[in-house]
N, C-alpha and C positions, 0 to 999 in steps of 0.2 A: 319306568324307573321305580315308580313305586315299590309294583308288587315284587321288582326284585330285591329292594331294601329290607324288605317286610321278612323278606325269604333269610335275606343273609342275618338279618336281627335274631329272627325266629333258630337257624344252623347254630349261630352263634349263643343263645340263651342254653338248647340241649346240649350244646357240647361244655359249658361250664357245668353243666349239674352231674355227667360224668366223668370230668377231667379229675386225674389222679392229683393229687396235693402234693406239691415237693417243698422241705423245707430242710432249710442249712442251718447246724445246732453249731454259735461259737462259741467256745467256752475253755472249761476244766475238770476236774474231779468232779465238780456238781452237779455240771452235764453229765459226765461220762460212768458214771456210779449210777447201778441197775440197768444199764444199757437205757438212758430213759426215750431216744429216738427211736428203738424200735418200741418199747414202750407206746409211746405216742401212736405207735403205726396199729396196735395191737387194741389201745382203746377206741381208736378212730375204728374199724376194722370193725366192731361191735358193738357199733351204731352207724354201722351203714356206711361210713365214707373210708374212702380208697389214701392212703399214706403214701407215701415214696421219702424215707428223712436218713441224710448224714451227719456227721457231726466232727469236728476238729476241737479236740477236746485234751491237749498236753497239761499233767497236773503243774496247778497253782498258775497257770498262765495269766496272764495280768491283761490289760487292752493295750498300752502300750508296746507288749510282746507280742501280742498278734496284731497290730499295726506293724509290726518291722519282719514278719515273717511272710516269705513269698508264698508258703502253702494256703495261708489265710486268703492270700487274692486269687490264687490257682483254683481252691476250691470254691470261690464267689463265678467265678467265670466258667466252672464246669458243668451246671447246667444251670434252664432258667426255672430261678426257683421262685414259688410266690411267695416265702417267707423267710427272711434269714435270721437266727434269734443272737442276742449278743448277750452275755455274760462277763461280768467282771470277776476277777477275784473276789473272794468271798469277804475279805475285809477293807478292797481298796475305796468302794466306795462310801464308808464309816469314818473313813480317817478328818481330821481336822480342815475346814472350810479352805484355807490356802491351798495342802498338800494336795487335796479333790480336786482345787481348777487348775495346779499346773501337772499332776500325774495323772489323772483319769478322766474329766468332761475333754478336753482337746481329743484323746484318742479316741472316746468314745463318738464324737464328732467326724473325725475321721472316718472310721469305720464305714461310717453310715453313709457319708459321701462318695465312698468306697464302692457301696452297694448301690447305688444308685447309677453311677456309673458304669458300673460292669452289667448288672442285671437291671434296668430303669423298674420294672416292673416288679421286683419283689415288694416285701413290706416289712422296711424292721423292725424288729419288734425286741425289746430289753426282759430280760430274764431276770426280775427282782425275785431275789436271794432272801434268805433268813436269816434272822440275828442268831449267832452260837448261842446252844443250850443256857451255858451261863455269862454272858458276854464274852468278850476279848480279854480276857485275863492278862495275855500276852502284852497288849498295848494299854490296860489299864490305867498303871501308875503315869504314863504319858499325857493320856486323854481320857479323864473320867467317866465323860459320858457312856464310852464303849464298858465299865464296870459290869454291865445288867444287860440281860437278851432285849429289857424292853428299849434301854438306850439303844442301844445298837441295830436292833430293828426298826425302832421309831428313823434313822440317821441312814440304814440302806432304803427307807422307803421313799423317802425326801429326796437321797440322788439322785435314784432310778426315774423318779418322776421329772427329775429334772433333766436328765437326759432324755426321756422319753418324748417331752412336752415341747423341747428345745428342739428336735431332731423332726418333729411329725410323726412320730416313731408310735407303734405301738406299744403299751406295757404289758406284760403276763404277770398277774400281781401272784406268785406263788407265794412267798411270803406273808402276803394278807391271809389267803386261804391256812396257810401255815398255823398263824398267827390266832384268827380265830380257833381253830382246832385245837391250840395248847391252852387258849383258853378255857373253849366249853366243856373240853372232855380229853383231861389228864390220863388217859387208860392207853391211848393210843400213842405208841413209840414214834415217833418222825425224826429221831437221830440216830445214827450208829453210837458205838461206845465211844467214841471219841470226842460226842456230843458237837460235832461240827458238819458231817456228810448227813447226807440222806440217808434212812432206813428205807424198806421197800417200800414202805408208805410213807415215807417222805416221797421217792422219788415219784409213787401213784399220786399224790398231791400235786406233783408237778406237770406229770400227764394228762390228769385231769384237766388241770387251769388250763395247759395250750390247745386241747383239743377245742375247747369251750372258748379259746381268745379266735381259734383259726376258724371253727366252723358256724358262728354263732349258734350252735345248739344246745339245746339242755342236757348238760350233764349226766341226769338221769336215766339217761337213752343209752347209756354205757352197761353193757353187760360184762366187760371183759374185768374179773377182781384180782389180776397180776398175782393168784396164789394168795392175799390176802384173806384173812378169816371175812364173810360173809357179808359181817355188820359193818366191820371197822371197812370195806371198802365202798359199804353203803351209806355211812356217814360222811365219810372222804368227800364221795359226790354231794351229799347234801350241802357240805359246806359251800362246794366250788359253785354247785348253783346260789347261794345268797350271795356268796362272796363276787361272783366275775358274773356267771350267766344274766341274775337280776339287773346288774348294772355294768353292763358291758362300753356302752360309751362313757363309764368313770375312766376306763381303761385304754380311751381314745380312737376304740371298735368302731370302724364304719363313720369314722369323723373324715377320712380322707380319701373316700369314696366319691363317685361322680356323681355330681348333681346337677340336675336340668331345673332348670326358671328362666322364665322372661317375661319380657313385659311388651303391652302391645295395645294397639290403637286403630280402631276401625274406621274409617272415612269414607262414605258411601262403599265402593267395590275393593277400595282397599288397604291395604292390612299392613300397617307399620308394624316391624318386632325389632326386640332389642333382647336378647341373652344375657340374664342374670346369671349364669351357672357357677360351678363351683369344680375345682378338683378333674377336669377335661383334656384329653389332646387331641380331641374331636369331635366333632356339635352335626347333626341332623334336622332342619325342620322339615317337618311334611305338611303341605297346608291342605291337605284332606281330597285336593282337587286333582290329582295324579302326577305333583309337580311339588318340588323340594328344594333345598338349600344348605352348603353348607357353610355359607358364611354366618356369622353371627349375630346383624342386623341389616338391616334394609326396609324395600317394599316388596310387598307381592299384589299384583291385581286380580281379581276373580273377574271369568268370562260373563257368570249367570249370576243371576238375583238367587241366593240358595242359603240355608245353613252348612256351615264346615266346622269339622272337626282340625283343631292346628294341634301336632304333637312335633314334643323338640325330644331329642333322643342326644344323652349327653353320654360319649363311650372315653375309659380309659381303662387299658390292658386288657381286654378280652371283658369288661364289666361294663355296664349299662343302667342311669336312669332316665325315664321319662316323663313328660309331665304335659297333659292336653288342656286345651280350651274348648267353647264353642264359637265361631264367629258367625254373624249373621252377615251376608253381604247385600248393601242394597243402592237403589241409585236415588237423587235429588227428588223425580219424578218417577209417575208412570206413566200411560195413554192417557187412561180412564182421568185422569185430572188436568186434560187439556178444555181452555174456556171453546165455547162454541163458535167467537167470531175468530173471522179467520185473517191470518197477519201473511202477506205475499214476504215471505222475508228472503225470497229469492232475491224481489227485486232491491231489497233494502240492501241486500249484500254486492250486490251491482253496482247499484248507483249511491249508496251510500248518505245518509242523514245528520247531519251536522247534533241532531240529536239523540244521535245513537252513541253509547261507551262503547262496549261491547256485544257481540254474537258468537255464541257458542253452539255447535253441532252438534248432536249425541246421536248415534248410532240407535239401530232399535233395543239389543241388550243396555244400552245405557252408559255405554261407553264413549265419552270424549273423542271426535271424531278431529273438527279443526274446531280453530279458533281466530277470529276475525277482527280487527281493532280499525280496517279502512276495506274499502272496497275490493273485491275481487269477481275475479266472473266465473269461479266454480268449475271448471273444465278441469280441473285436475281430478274433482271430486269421483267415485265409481258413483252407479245408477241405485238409485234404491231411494227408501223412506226413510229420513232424519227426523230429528225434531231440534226444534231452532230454540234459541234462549237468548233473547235479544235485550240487554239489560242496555235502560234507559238511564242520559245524565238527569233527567230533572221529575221522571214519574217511575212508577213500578214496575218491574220485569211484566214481560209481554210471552207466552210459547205458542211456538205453532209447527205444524206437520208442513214438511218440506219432501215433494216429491222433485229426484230430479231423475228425468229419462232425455233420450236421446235418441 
């Protein structure tokens, strides 16, 4: 059983490192301006990993509207995807703390339960947007805050995160990336004239971040510069590495990932565990001795006096972690610490001594054979060398070698 486990671990580890990546882009104009899924497919591509990305992208669509559209679930159920990214409308989630919990976190809620249900295995992950070049003009004189790019950025970053955080959800901080860039270095366009879409380097900022949320790799490993002048797509990446690479679990990366722990307790031959894990819908222990488990705690007893390695192997959706110990296994006694005078404790289990508690058997590996609390006469017992443990009410344990033949 072992080395088949080992084998299918092993199928299973090589075929994630070449499985193609599929991911489901929800959105609008935001997504769907510079085509940025194949994008994604184009920077992955150019650092080695393999893409497969759609995208359901009708402009200005809101979450609520794709919450009520059958294409949105059609497409969640058409293949299985490891990622599905959700995007809101570029200004819904800006708008005032009320109009947010009853027009946008519900559906964005939805969504997600959505995906869960049809595909259990994707990951979704929220598409945090950028504040307009010069805020919300439009809803301004309604809600101040939205006056300035940095109001209105500071208030979609807050949502996002809160949807993100609420959901298990991963976030794609493109906006953060964004954000820095308008800061350090004014040179570089990242709006169309409209000062609201992406420019082509708006939307390489956005390819970069997802490539870098989905692969956990470094940015820099991108050779592909979508037509951009040389530098400005080599500062792009620079950013996306400080901004997401450096700190990828800011952005909830590999937070809901499987995780193997446990805890455990060695008693002569054997081996209490108990499964701390994390993030599983399936647990492995191997206790090193050609013999596993996949309940979550228990005992196991080792045949020999030996060292073992115990590894617990914690899988969910085709991913895997593991995490070993060393145990020692050993028994009370050995020969070599038997006293020289010799105790008949055949016959004491015969005929039995009003001074005796108990007598205990161990086999020669040191295994718990019977255990005796009144007389018996042994005929049940097989032939062989025991050793006796004959614990006295009023003086010290007593051992001795018990041959019984026949």
């Amino acid at each position: 059983m072992k080395k088949v486990f080992l084998l299918l671990a092993t199928l299973t580890a090589a075929t994630s490192l070449s499985a193609q990546t599929q991911v489901l882009f929800i959105g609008n104009s935001y997504t769907g301006y510079n085509n940025l899924a194949t994008m994604v497919e184009n920077v992955a591509a150019s650092a080695g990993y393999s893409f497969s990305n759609s995208s359901l992208t009708p402009g200005g669509a809101t979450l609520y509207q794709h919450s009520q559209n059958t294409s949105t679930y059609n497409q969640m159920g058409s293949k299985n995807w490891d990622y599905v990214v959700i995007q809101a409308q570029s200004q819904e989630p800006s708008f005032p703390n009320n109009q947010v919990a009853t027009q946008t976190l519900p559906y964005a809620d939805q969504l997600v339960d959505s995906i869960r249900s049809i595909v259990p295995c994707a990951q979704p992950t929220f598409f945090r947007t950028w504040g307009r070049e010069n805020g919300d003009q439009w809803n301004c004189p309604y809600f101040p805050p939205l006056c300035t790019y940095e109001g209105m950025d500071s208030l979609l970053h807050l949502r996002y995160r809160m949807m993100a955080d609420s959901n298990d959800a991963y976030l794609s901080p493109v906006g953060s990336v964004w954000k820095y860039i308008r800061d350090t270095d004014s040179t570089i366009a990242l709006y169309t004239s409209d000062g609201s879409h992406p420019s082509l380097a708006g939307s390489y900022v956005a390819a970069c971040t997802f490539f870098t949320v989905f692969t956990r790799s470094n940015p820099l490993n991108i050779t592909f510069d979508a037509n951009l002048d040389t530098a400005v797509a080599s500062t792009i990446r620079e950013a996306t590495k400080l901004i997401v690479y450096d700190s990828l679990s800011l952005w909830n990366v590999g937070k809901f990932d499987p995780s193997a722990a446990f805890t455990h307790q060695m008693v002569n031959d054997s081996l209490y565990f108990q499964s701390t894990s994390a993030n599983y819908d399936s647990l492995w222990f191997d206790f090193g001795d050609g013999n596993g488990t996949h309940l979550d705690s228990g005992l196991h007893a080792y045949a020999v006096d030996d060292m073992f390695t115990v590894t617990l192997f914690a899988f969910k959706c085709g991913k895997v972690d593991s995490t070993s110990i060393s145990v020692q296994s050993s028994y009370p006694f050995s020969m070599a610490e038997f006293p020289s005078e010799y105790v008949d404790a055949i016959s004491l289990i015969k005929e039995w001594n009003d001074d005796i508690n108990t007598i205990i058997l161990y086999d020669v590996s040191g295994r718990k054979a019977a255990e005796f609390i009144d007389k018996d006469n042994l005929d049940w017992l097989p032939n062989g060398l025991y050793i006796a443990e004959i614990l006295w009410k009023e003086r010290p344990s007593t051992r001795a070698r018990v041959h019984i033949t026949r």
